[in-house]
C-alpha positions in Angstrom: -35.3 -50.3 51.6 -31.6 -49.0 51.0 -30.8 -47.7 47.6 -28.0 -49.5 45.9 -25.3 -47.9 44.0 -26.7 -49.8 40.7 -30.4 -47.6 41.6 -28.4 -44.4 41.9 -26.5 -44.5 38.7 -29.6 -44.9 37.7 -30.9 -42.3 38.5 -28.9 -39.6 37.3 -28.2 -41.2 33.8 -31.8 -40.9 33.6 -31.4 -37.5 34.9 -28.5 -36.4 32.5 -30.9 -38.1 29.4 -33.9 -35.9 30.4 -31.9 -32.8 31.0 -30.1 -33.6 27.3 -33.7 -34.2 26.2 -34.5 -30.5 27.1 -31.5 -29.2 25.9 -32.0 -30.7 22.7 -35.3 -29.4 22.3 -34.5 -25.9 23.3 -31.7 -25.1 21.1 -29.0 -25.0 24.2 -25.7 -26.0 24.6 -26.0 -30.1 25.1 -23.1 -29.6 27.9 -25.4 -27.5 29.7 -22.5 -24.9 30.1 -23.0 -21.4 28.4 -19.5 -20.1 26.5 -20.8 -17.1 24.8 -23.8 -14.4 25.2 -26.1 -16.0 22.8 -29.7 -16.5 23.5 -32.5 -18.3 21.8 -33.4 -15.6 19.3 -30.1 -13.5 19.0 -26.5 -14.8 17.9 -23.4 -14.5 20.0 -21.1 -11.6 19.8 -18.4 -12.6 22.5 -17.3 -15.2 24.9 -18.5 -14.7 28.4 -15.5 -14.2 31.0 -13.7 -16.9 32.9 -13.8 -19.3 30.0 -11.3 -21.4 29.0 -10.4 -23.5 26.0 -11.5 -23.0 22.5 -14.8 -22.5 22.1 -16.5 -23.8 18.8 -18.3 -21.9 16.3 -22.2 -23.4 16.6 -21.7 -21.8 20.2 -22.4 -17.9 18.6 -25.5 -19.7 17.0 -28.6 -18.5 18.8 -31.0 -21.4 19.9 -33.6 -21.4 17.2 -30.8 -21.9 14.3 -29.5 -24.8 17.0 -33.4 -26.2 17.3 -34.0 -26.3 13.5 -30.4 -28.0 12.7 -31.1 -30.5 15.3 -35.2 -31.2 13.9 -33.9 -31.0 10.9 -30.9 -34.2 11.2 -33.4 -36.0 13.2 -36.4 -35.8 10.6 -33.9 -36.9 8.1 -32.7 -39.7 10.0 -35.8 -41.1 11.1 -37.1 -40.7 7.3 -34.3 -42.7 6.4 -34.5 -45.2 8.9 -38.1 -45.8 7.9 -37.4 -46.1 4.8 -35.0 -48.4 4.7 -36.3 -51.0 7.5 -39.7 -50.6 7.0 -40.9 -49.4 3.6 -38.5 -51.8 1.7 -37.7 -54.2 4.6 -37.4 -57.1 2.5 -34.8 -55.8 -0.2 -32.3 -54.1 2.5 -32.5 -58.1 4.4 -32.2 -59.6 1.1 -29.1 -57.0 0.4 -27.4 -57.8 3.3 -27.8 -61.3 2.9 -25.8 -61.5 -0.1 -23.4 -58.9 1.2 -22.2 -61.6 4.1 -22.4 -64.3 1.9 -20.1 -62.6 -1.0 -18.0 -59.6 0.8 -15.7 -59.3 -2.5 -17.7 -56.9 -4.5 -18.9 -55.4 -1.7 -15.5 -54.7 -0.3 -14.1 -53.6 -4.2 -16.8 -51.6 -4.3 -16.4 -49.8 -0.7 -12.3 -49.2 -2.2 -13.4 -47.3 -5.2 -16.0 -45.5 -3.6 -13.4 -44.4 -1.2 -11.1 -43.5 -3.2 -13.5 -41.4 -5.5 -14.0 -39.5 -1.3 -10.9 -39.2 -0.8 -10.1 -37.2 -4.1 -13.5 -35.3 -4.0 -12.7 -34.2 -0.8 -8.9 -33.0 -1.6 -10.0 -31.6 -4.3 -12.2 -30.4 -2.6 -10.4 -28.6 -0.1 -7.8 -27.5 -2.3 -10.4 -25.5 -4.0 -11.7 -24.3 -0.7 -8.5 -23.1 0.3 -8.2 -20.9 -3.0 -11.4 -19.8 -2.5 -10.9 -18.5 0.8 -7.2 -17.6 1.0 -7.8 -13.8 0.1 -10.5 -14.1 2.9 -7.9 -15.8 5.1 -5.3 -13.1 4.4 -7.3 -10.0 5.1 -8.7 -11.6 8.5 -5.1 -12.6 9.7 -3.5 -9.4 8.4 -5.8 -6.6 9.6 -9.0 -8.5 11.6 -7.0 -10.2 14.2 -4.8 -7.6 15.0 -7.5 -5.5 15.4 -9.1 -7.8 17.8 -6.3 -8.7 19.3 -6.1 -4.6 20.5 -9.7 -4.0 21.1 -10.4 -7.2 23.2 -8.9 -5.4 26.6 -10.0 -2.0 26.0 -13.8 -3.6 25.4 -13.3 -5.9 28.3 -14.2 -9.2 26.0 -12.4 -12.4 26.1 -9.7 -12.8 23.8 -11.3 -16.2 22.4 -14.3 -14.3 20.8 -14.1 -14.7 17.2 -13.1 -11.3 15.9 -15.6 -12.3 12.9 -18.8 -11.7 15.4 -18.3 -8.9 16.4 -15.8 -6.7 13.9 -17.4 -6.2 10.5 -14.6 -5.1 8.6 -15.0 -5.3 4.7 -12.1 -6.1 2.6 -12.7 -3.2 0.4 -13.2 -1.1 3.6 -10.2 1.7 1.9 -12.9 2.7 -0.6 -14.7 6.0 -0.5 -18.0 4.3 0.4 -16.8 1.5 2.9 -18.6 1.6 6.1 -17.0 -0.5 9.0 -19.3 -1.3 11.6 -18.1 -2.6 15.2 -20.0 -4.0 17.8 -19.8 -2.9 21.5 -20.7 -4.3 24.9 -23.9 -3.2 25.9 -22.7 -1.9 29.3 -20.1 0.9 27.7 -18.0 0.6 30.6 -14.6 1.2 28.3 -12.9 4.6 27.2 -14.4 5.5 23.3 -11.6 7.8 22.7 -8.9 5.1 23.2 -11.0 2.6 21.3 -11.8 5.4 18.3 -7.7 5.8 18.7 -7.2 1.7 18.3 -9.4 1.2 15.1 -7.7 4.5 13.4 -4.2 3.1 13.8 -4.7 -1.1 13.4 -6.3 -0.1 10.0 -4.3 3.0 9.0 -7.2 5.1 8.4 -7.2 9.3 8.1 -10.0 11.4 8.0 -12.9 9.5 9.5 -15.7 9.9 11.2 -17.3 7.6 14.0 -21.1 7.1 14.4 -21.7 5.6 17.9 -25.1 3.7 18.6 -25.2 3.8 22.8 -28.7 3.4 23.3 -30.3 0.0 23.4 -29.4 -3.7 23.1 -27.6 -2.8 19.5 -24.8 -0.9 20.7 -22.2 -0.5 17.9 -19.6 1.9 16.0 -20.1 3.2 12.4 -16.6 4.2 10.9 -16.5 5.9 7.5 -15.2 8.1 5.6 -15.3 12.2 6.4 -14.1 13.5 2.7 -12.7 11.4 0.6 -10.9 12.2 -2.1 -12.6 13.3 -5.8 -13.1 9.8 -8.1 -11.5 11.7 -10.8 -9.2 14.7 -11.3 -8.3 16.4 -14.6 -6.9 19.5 -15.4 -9.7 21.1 -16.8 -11.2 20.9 -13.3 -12.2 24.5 -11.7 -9.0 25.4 -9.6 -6.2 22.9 -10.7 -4.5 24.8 -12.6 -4.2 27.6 -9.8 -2.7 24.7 -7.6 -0.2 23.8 -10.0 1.2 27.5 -10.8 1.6 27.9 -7.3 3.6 24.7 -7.0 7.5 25.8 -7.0 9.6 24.1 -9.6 11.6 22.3 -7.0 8.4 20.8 -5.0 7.9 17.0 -7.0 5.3 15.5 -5.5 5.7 11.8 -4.6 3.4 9.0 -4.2 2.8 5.1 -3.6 0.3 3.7 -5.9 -0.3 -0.1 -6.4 3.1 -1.1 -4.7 4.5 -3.9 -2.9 5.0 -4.5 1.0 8.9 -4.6 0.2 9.3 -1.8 -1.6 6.3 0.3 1.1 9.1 -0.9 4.0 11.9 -0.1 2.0 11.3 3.3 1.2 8.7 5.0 4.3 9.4 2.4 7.3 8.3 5.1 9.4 4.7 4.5 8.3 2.7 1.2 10.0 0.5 -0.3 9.4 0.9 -0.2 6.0 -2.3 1.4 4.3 -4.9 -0.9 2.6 -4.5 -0.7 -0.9 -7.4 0.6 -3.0 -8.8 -0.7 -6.1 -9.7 2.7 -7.2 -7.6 4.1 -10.4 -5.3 6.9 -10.0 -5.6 6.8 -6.0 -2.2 6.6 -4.2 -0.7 7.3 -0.9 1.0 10.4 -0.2 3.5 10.4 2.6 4.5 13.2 4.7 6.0 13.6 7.7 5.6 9.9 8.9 1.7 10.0 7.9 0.0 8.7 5.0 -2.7 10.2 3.4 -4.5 9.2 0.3 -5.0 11.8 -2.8 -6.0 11.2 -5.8 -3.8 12.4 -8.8 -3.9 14.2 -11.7 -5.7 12.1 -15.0 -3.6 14.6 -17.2 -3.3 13.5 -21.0 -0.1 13.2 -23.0 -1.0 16.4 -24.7 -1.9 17.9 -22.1 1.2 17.4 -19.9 2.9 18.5 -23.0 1.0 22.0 -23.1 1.2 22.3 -19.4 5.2 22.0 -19.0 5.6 24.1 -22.3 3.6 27.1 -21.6 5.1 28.3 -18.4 1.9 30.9 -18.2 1.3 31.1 -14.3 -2.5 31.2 -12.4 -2.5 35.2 -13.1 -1.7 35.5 -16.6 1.9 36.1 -15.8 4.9 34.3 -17.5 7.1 32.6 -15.1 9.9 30.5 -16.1 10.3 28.4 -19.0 9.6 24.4 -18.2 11.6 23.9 -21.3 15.3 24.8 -21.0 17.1 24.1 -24.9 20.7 22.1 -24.4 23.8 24.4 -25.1 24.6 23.6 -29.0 27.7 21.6 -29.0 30.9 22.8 -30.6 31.9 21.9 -34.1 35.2 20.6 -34.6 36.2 23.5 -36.8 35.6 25.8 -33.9 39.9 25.4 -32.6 40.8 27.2 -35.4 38.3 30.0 -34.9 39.6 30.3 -31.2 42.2 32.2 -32.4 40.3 34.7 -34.0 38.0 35.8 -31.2 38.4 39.7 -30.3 38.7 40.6 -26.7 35.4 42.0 -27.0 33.5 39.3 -27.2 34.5 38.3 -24.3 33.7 39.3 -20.7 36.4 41.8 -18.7 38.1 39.9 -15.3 36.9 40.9 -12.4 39.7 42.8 -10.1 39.9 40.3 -8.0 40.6 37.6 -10.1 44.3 36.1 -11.3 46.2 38.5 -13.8 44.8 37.8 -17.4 48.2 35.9 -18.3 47.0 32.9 -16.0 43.7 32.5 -17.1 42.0 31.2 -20.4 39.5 33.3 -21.8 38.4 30.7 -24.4 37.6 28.3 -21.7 35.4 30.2 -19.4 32.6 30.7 -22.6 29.8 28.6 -22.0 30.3 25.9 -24.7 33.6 27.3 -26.5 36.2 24.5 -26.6 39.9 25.2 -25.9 43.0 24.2 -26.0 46.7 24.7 -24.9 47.3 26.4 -28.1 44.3 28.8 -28.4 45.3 30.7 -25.7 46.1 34.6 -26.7 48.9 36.5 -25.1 47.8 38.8 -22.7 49.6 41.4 -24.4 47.4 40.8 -27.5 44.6 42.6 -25.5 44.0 46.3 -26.0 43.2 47.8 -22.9 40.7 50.1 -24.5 39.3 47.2 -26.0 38.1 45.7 -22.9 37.5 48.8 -20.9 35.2 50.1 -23.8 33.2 46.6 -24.2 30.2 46.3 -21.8 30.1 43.4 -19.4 27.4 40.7 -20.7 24.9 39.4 -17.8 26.2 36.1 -16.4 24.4 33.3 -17.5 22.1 31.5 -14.9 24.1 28.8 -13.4 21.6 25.6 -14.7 22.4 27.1 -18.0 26.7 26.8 -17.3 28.2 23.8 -19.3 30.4 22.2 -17.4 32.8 19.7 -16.9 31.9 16.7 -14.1 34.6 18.1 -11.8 33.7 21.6 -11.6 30.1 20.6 -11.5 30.6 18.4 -8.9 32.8 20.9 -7.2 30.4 23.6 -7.2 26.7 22.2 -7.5 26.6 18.3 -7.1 28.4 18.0 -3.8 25.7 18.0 -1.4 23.8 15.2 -3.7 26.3 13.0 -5.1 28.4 10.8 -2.9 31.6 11.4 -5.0 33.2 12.2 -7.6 34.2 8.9 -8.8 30.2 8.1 -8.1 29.2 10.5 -10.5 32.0 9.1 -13.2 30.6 5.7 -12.5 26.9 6.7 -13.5 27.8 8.6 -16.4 28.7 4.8 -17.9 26.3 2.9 -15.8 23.2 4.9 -15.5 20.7 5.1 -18.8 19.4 8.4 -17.5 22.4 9.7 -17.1 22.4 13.5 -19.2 23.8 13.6 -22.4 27.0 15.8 -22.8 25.7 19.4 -24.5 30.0 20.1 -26.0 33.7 19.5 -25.1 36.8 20.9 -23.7 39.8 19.5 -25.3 39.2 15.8 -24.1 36.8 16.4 -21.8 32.9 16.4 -21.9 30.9 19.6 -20.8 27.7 18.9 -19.2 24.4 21.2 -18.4 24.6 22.3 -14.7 20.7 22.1 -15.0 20.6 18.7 -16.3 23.1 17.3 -13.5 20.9 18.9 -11.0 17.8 17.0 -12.4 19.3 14.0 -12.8 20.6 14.0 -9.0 17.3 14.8 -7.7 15.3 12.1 -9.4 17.7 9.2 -9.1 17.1 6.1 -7.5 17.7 6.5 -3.8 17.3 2.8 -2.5 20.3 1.3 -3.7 19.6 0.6 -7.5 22.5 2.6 -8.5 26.2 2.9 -7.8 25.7 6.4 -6.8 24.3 5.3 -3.6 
């Protein structure tokens, strides 16, 4: 007898149901089509190659945890179910009775228990979403990147979720983070380029890798190689030795808790931008176009006041003073003692400089005002005066008190845009050095105070200078 095309559809639904059956029961994909390398006992780590589309998440699930979620919804269902039509069989006919006799309270009821859902389940996922949006962050800002550099090099498909397989912690700056990254078993891929990958999507320095190649459990342990101390005082052995070797001209500069803006604005040379750590007093040091993190110094009010006071060096030996006292500034009184300062007081000209008629002795001491009328006549000056009177040391030049022009002239020009820049900041800037005496109109400033003041201004724009 011929088969019909009614017997043959037949067939193979009844096919497809007993294949589905089997499925079912062994914790398999009900498509009957494998996406990722799960089996029945061990989760998924990656999509299988040659697959296409987006592949859900109960596909990494191995087939036990598929088994007992599907038991587990049919048991309740069929409890339920039995329940409801057998156990009490004449109450759910009785409530259904009345239901299409009388919709209206039915109905009123279904519309405010709807929209007591609908506002659980916003709130709901409004709560959700705060939950998980430092979660979302971190895995769209440092774990997908990373898998979206590994996945090649590993030979995995790109629609792996970089969750199963790349274990990254959010903390995983901390001194004992441990970042763990699972492999293919067949190690066909280059270590040193994948080692290379991890270092720079994450912006780590200084760590070691620990790699498992033996086995089913092939992975990559990535810590730490020395990290930095958890604290650092100055009573530590050997801190002060680094600090009296330290030249006065060497401040040492470093990102702490700061913000993506101002990390761009200031080192762009440096991506990724390093993971910021919740430890206190750990920063980010940058050098050369590399970031590397240090802890700093836990130094004490009094004892930064001690330090920068003392000036005693690593040997016992006195080096410069940390603390430079301001020239006194002139009294007023001072024009009318102009007139009575001997030639020897003050220093003989040098034989190359202009004849002593064109110059002004009284302005060229540090601090001494002048004025067109307290200048002597060059004839005033006994010759045996000056060439008996020995020639004081010349002060150092930080120590010089100077007007803006000459200090601009001679000190500032490499650091200060301008003139007119540095006349602008002495009104606009609040660190701006105090003047130390006067010249006639004119306000003398600490050569060493202008220098300071130069090299610790803003540099990004916050001041006119710029």
């Amino acid at each position: 007898m011929a088969r019909t095309k009614f017997d043959r559809q037949v067939d193979e639904t009844a096919e497809s149901v007993a294949f589905g059956i089997g499925r079912f029961l062994a914790g398999r994909p009900l498509r009957g089509e494998r996406t990722t390398d799960a089996t029945f006992w061990r989760s998924g780590t990656r999509v299988l190659p040659k697959v296409e589309g987006k592949v859900s998440r109960s596909a990494y699930r191995a087939g036990w945890q598929r088994l007992t979620f599907r038991i587990s919804g049919l048991a309740a269902t069929g409890a339920g179910g039995y329940w409801a039509l057998w156990e009490n069989q004449d109450a759910t006919v009785a409530t259904v009775r009345d239901v299409w006799e009388n919709p209206d309270p039915a109905i009123a009821a279904a519309q405010t228990g709807g929209i007591g859902l609908v506002s659980a389940a916003a709130v709901g996922s409004a709560a959700y979403g705060l939950a998980t949006r430092k979660r979302r962050e971190f895995m769209r800002e440092w774990v997908t990147p990373l898998h979206e550099a590994l996945a090649v090099p590993l030979g995995m498909s790109e629609l792996t979720d970089p969750r199963r397989y790349l274990h990254v912690p959010r903390n995983f700056s901390d001194d004992d983070a441990e970042i763990r990254i699972d492999v293919p078993t067949h190690m066909r891929f280059n270590e040193d380029l994948v080692a290379d990958l991890i270092v720079k999507k994450l912006a780590l320095e200084n760590v070691s890798f620990t790699w498992r190649r033996a086995g089913k459990d092939t992975h990559v342990i990535v810590k730490k190689r020395q990290a930095p101390p958890k604290m650092l005082r100055l009573s530590d052995p050997g801190v002060r030795e680094i600090l009296a070797k330290m030249p006065k001209s060497a401040p040492l500069i470093g990102f702490g808790a700061g913000t993506l803006n101002a990390w761009r604005m200031l080192v762009p040379e440096v991506s990724p931008i390093p993971m910021p750590s919740d430890h206190n007093g750990r920063v980010q040091v940058v050098t050369r176009g590399r970031a590397q993190e240090t802890q700093v110094l836990n130094l004490s009010n009094e004892e930064a006041r001690a330090w920068a006071m003392s000036g005693v060096h690593a040997k016992g030996t006195t080096g410069f003073s940390l603390h430079e006292p301001p020239v006194p500034a002139a009294p007023a009184d001072d024009f009318a003692d102009a007139w009575s300062t001997s030639a020897s007081e003050l220093p003989p000209a040098p034989a190359t400089e202009p004849p002593a008629a064109d110059r002004d002795p009284v302005a060229e001491v540090p601090g001494l005002p002048s004025s067109p009328a307290a200048v002597a006549p060059a004839a005033d000056v006994p010759d045996t005066a000056a060439a008996s009177s020995p020639t004081p040391p010349a002060p150092a030049d930080d120590d010089q008190a100077l007007g803006l022009r000459e200090a601009y002239d001679n000190h500032l020009s490499e650091t200060v845009a301008s003139l007119d820049a540095l006349r602008r900041a002495r009104h606009d800037d609040p660190e701006f050095p105090a003047p130390v005496g006067k010249r006639g109109a004119a306000f003398l400033y600490r050569v060493g105070d202008l220098k300071k003041w130069a090299r610790n201004r803003p540099r990004a724009g916050t001041t006119d200078i710029d």
